[in-house]
C-alpha positions in Angstrom: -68.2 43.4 62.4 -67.6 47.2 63.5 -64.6 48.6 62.8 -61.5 49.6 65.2 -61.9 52.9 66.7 -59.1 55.3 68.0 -59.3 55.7 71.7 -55.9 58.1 71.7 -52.9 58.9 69.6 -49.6 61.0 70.2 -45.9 60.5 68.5 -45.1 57.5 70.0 -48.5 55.2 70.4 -52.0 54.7 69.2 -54.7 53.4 71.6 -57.9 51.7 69.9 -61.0 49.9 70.9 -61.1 46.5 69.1 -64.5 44.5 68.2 -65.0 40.9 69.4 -64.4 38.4 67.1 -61.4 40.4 64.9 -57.7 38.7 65.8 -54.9 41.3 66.8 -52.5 39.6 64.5 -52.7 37.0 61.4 -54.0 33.3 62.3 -54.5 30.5 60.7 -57.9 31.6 59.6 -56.5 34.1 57.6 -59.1 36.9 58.5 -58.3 40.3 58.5 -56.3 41.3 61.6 -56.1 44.3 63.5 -52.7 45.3 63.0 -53.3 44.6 59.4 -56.3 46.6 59.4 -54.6 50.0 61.0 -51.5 49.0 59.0 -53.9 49.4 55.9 -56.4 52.7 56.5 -53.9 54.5 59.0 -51.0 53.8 55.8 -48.6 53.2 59.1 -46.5 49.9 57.9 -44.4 50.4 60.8 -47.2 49.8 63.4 -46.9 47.3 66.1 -48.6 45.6 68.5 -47.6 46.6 72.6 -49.7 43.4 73.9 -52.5 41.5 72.8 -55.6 40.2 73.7 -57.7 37.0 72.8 -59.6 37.1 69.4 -63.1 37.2 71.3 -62.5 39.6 73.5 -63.3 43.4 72.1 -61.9 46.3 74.1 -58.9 48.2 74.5 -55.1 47.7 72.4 -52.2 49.8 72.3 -49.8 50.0 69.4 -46.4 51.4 69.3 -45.1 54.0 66.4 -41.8 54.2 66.3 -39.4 51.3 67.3 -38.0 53.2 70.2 -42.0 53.2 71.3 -42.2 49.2 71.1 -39.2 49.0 73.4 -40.4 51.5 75.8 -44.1 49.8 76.0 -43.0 46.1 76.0 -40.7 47.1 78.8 -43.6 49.1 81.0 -46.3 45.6 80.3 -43.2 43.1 81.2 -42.4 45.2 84.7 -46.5 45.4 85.2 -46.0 49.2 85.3 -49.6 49.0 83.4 -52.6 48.2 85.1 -55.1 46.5 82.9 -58.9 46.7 84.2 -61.3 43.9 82.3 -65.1 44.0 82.6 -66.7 40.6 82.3 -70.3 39.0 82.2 -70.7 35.9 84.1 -72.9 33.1 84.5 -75.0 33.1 87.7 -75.4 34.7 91.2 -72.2 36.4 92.7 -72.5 36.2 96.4 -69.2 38.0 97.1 -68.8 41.9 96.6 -65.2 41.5 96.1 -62.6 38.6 96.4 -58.9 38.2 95.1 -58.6 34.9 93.4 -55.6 33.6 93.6 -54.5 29.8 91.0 -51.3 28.3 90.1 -51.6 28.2 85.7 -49.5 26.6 83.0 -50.3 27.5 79.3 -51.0 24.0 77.8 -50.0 24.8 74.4 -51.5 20.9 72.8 -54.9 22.5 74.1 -54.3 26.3 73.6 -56.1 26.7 77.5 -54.9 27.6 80.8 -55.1 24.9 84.0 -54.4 25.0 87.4 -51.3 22.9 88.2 -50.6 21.9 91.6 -49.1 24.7 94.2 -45.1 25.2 94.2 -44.9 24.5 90.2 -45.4 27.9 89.3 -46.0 31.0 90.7 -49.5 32.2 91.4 -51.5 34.5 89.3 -53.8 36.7 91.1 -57.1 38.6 89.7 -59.2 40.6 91.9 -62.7 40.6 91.1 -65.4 43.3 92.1 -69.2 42.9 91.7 -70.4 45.6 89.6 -74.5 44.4 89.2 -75.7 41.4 89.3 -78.8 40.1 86.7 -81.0 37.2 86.7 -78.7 34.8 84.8 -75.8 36.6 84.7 -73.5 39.5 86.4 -71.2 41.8 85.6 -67.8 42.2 87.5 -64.4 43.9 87.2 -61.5 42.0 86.9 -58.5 43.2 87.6 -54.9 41.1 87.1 -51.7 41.1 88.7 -49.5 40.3 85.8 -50.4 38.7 82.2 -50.5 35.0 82.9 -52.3 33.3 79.3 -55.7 32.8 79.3 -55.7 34.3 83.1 -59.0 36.1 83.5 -61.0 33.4 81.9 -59.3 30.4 83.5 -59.6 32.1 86.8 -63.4 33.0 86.6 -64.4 29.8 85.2 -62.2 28.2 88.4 -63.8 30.4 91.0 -67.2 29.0 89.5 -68.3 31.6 86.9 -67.1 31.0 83.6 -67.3 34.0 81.6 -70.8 34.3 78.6 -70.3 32.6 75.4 -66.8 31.1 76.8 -67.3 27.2 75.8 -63.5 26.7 76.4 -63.7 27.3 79.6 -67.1 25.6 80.6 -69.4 28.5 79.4 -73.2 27.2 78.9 -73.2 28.0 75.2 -71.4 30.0 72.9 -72.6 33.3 71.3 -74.3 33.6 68.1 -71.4 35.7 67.1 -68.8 33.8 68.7 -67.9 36.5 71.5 -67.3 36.2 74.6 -68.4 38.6 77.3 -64.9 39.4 79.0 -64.1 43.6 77.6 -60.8 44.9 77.8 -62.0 47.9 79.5 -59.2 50.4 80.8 -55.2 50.8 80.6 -54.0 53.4 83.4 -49.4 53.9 83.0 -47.0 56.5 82.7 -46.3 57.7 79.5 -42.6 57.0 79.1 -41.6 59.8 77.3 -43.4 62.6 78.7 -44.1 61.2 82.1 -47.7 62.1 81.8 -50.7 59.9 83.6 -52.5 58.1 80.8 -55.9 56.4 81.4 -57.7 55.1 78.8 -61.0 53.5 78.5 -63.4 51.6 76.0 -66.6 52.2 76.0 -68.8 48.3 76.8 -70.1 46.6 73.5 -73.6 47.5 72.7 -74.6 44.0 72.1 -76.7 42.3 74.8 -77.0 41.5 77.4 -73.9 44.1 77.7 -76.3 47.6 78.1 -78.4 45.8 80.4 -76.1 45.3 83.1 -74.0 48.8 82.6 -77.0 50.4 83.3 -78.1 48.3 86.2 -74.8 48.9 87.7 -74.7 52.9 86.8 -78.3 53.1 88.5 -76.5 51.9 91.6 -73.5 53.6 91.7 -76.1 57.2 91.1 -78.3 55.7 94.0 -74.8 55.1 96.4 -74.3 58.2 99.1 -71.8 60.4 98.0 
């Protein structure tokens, strides 16, 4: 497994690209985590975790550095002052260039999954989706959440009727080799809160395929697009 690498760092927060298949924080497995892991080689026992995504799923985290950073960050995911921006490979054609998919989820913890409940239970979570290129078997799309409901992105897809590669759990095909599943955290955009800067940062897509395949299908079409 490759190691975390440091996407940006300032006083207050650290920003790294984690590999698929590492946990953010200690399971059950026991497997080296990733706040372990920068706890460890960064020799920062004070680090903590702003949010968190699902052990699969490789791409962008941010950690706070100071306690007054943890409260400041929490608070800016918890408003949805940060807008997350996924990249995912699913199965089969996407006939829509863009849609917002819209699903009424509960967290069934005796499961550890995501379902749709019946409207008026809870409040919807929304994801919009953009076709970025589409493949023989499988496409890559943007996905883009309002909010942070669990599991939402690969509950969502699989409802809309493309579960995301290698995602079993949700109705995937077959799992991957490495146990990965093709959704990438792929870009946090927010005001700093302490210097009021614009901060966009982005991970670069895993290397594995059929990941470069589809990146550079869809960066040959956005060269060929009039400008």
């Amino acid at each position: 497994m490759a190691a975390p690498t440091v996407l940006l760092e300032d006083a207050h927060l650290l920003i790294v690209c984690k590999p698929a298949g590492m946990p953010v924080q200690s399971d059950p497995t026991g497997d080296e985590d990733l706040l372990m892991w920068l706890r460890r080689e960064r020799k920062e026992p004070t680090l903590e975790l702003a949010h968190r995504i699902d052990r699969p799923v490789s791409g962008v985290v941010m950690l706070a550095r100071t306690a007054d950073a943890n409260s400041a960050l929490q608070a800016l995911f918890r408003e949805r002052h940060i807008k997350k921006r996924y990249w995912a490979i699913v199965e089969g054609n996407v006939d829509e260039p863009s849609v917002v998919i819209e699903h009424h989820l509960i967290h069934d913890e005796r499961n550890r999954k995501a379902r749709t409940v019946k409207q008026g239970e809870v409040e919807p979570a929304r994801t919009h989706v953009k076709l970025l290129a589409q493949g023989d078997r499988y496409a890559l799309v943007e996905a883009t959440p309002e909010g942070g409901a669990f599991h939402q992105i690969r509950a969502q897809l699989a409802e809309w009727g493309h579960a995301i590669m290698g995602d079993v759990k949700y109705g995937a095909r077959r799992a991957m080799k490495d146990r990965s599943i093709g959704l990438h955290a792929r870009s946090l955009r927010f005001r700093h809160p302490f210097t009021s800067a614009e901060v966009f940062v982005e991970a670069p897509s895993p290397e594995t395929m059929p990941w470069p395949a589809l990146v550079a299908l869809f960066k040959a079409a956005s060269t060929d697009r009039p400008t």
